[in-house]
C-alpha positions in Angstrom: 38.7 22.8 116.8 40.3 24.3 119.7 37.1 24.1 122.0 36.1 20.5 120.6 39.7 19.8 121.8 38.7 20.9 125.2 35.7 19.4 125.4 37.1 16.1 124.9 39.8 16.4 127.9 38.3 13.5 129.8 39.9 11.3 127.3 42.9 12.2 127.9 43.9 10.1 131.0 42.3 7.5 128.7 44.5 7.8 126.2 47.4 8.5 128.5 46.8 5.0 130.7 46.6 3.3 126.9 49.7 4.2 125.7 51.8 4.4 128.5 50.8 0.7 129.4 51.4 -0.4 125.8 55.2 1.1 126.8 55.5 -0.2 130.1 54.8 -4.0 127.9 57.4 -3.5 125.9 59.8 -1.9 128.7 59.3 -5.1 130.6 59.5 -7.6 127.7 55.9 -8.5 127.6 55.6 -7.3 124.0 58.6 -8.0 122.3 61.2 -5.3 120.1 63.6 -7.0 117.9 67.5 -5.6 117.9 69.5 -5.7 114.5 73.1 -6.4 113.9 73.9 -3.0 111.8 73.2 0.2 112.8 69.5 1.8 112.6 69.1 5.5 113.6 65.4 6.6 114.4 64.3 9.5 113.9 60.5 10.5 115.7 59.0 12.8 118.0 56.5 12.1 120.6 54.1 14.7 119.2 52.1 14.8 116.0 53.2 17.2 113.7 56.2 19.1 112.2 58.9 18.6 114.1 61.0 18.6 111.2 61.9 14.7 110.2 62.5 15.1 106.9 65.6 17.7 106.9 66.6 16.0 110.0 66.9 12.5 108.3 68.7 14.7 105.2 71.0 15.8 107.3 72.1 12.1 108.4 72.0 11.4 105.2 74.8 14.1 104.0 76.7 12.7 106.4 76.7 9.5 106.2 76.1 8.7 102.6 79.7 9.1 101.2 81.4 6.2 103.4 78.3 4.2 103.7 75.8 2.5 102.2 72.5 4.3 103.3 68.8 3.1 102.9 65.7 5.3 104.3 62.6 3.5 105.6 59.3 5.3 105.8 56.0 4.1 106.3 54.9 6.2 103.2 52.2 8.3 104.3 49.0 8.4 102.0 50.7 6.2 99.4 48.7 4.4 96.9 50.3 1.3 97.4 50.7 -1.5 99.9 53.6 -3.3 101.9 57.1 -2.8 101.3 58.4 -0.6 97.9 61.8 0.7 96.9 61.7 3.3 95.0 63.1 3.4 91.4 62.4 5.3 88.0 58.5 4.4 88.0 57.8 5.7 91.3 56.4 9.1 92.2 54.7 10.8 95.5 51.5 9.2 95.1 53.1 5.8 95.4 55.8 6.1 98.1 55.0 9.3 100.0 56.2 12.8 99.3 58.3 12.8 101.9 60.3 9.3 100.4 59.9 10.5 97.4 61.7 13.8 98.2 64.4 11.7 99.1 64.6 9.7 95.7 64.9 12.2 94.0 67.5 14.3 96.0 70.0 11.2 96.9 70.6 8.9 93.8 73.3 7.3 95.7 71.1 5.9 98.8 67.6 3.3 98.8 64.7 4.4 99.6 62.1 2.2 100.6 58.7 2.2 102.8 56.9 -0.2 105.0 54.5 0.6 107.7 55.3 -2.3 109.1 59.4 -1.5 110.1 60.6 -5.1 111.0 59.1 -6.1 107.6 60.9 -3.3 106.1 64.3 -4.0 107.3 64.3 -8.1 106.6 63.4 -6.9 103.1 66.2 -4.3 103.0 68.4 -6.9 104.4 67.6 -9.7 101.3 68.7 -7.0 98.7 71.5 -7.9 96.4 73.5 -4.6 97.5 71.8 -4.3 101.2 72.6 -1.0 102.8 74.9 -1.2 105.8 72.8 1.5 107.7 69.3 2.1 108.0 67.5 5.5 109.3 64.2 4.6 110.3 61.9 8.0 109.6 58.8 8.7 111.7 59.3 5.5 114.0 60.4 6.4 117.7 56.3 4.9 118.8 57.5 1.5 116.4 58.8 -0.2 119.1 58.8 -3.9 117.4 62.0 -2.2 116.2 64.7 -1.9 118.8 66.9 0.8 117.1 70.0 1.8 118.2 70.1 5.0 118.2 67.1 7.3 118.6 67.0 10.8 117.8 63.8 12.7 119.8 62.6 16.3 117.6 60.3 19.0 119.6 60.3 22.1 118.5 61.1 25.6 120.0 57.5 27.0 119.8 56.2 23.9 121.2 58.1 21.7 123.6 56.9 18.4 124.4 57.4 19.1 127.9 54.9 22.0 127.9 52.1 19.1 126.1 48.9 17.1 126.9 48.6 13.3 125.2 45.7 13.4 122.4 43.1 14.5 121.9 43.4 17.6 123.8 47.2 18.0 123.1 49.3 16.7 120.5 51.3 14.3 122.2 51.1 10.7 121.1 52.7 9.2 124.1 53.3 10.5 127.8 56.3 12.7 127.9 58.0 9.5 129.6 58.5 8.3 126.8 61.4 10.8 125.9 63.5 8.5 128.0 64.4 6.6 125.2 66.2 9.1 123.2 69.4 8.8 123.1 69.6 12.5 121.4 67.0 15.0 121.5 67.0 18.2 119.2 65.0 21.4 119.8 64.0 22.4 116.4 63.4 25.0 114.5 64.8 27.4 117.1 65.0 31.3 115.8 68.5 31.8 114.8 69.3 34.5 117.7 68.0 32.6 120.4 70.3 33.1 123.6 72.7 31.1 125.7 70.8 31.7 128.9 66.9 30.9 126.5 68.9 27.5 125.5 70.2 26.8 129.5 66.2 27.4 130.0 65.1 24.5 127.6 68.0 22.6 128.5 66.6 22.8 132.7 63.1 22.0 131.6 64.2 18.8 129.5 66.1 17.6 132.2 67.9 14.9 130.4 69.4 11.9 131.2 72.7 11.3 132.3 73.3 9.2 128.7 71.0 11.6 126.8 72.7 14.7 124.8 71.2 18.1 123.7 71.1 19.7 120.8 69.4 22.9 118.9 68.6 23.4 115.5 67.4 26.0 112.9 66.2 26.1 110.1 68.1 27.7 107.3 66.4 28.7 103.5 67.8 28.1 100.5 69.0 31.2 98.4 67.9 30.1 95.3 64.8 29.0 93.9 64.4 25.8 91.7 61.8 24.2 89.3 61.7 22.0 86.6 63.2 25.2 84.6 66.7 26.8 85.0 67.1 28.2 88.8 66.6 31.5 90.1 68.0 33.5 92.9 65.4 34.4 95.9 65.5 38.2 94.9 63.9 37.0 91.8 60.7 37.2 94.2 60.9 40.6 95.0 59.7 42.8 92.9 56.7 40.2 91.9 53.1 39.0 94.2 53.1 35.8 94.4 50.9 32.9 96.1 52.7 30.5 99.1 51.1 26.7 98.5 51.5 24.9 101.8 50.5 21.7 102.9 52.9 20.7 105.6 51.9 20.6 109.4 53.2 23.8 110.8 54.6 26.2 108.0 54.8 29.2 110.4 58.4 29.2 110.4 58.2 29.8 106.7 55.8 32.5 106.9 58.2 34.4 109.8 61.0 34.1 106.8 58.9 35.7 104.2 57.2 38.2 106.3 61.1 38.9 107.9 62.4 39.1 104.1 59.4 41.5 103.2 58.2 39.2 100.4 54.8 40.0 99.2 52.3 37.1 99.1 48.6 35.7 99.1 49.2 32.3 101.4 47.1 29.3 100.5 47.6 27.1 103.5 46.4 22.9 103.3 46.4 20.2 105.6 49.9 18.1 105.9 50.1 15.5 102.5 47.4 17.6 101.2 45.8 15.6 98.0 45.1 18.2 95.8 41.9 18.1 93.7 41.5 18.4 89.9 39.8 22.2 91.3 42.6 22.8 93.4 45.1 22.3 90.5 42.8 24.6 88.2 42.8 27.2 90.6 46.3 26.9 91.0 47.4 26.6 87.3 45.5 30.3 87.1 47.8 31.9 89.3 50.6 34.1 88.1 53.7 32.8 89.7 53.4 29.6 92.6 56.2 29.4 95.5 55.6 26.2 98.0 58.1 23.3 100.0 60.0 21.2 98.5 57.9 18.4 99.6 54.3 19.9 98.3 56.4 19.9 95.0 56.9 16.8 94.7 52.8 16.4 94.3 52.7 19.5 92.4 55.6 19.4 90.0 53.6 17.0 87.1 50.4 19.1 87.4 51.3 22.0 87.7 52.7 24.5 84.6 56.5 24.5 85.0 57.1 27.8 84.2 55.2 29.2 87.2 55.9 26.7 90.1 59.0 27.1 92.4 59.8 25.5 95.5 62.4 26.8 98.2 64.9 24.1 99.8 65.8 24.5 103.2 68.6 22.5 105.5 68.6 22.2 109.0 71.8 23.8 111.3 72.5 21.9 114.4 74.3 23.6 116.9 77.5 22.0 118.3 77.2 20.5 115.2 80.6 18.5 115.1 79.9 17.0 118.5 76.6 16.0 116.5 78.4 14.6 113.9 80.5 12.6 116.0 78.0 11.0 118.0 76.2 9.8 115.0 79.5 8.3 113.5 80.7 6.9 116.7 77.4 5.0 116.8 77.8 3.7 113.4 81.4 2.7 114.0 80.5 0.7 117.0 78.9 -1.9 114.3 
């Protein structure tokens, strides 16, 4: 894969002129982006990948959800179904997404809905009896039919946009232009001892815009274990071998947790929204004890024996985070 992506690097000012003259359009008002009159809080990166969305959009959510009404909009990824959905007790992750589904099931106090098409989204959201007064808009900073107002750029620690090529070489979808936009950017998934003077590093290679803040986050793991059984604490692992079911874009940083924590486990590793197979399930169902995400679970959960499948949550930790915090609900406010 890595050589065919070298091979094919003469596309890449093809793909580079492409997009950044589909945002030069809507920069100048040829194509048009529509603005809203309550507050919608993007949340994208510019490459493809984990860059860590979904903990970022939980993290809003925990936030926001007690003094507001809150409604996610996804586009759904692999879903079964078509156009826009809101998710209630007959939905599941073949039908909204894992990822929207995920959030269903953790926050009964928000909507959860999914378009691909955003603008659709939102005027649907907007003609509900008990509309949501805020709407985070997941996976959407190249939607630009949407004029959010707020957008919160991810790239991660390991792999900085600013260190990318544009596809198919790279992974960027856009040219790193496009970061102007952001009104916040977060460097994810950053170890948890990184230094001061490693941060001023990152910070000097962003180069951010006078209106643009900085952040860094990390990842931090759940101690406890949960299933459709009772819970179990982490050391519950152990003593025991056990198989790691991944199928999330980068699960690396899980690995360095396990491997750190000296766990003891085969690693099964699929592609991101992995559909798994009625073979894949067998082979699964034979093993002794199962640990994946909390997103592959939602996929697994109903096919999988429940007294042998675990998943482990995780949260994300933004530094500086009540400055964070206050930028978010300062925006909101403004409405």
């Amino acid at each position: 894969m890595k050589l065919l992506r070298k091979l094919l690097f003469p596309i890449v000012p093809v793909y580079y002129v492409v997009t950044w003259l589909r945002n030069l359009c809507y920069d100048s008002g040829i194509f048009k982006s529509k603005s809203y009159e309550l507050p919608i809080i993007c949340v994208g990166n510019l490459s493809v990948g984990g860059t860590g969305k979904t903990p970022m959009i939980e993290y809003l959510i925990s936030i926001l959800k007690e003094d507001y009404k809150v409604a996610t909009l996804s586009r759904g990824y692999k879903r079964s179904t078509k156009g826009f959905q809101m998710a209630n007790t007959g939905s599941s992750a073949s039908s909204i997404g894992d990822e929207p589904f995920q959030f269903f099931q953790k926050y009964k106090s928000i909507i959860v809905s999914v378009d691909s098409d955003r603008q659709n989204g939102i005027s649907e959201l907007q003609k509900t009896e008990n509309s949501p007064e805020i709407i985070l808009l997941d996976d959407a900073f190249q939607h630009r039919r949407v004029k959010a107002g707020l957008n919160i750029l991810l790239t991660t620690f390991d792999k900085l946009y600013m260190n990318d090529f544009a596809l198919p070489t790279g992974d960027l979808r856009e040219p790193k232009s496009g970061a102007k936009r952001a009104d916040i950017i977060v460097v994810t998934k950053c170890p948890n001892n990184v230094s001061d003077k490693k941060k001023k590093a990152i910070l000097n290679r962003i180069n951010p815009l006078a209106n643009q803040m900085v952040f860094f986050s990390e990842i931090q793991y759940s101690e406890t274990l949960y299933s459709n059984n009772d819970p179990k604490p982490m050391s519950y692992l152990k003593d025991k071998k056990f198989t790691l079911v991944t199928g999330i874009a980068n699960a690396n940083p899980l690995l360095k947790y396990l491997n750190d924590e000296g766990y003891n486990y085969e690693h099964l590793n699929f592609k991101d929204h992995h559909s798994f197979s009625e073979n894949e399930i067998k082979c699964l169902s034979n093993k002794e004890l199962l640990l994946t995400t909390e997103k592959d679970f939602t996929r697994l959960k109903d096919r999988i024996p429940v007294s042998k499948l675990y998943y482990l949550p995780i949260k994300v930790s933004v530094s500086e985070s009540e400055k964070f915090n206050t930028r978010i609900l300062d925006f909101v406010s403004s409405y």
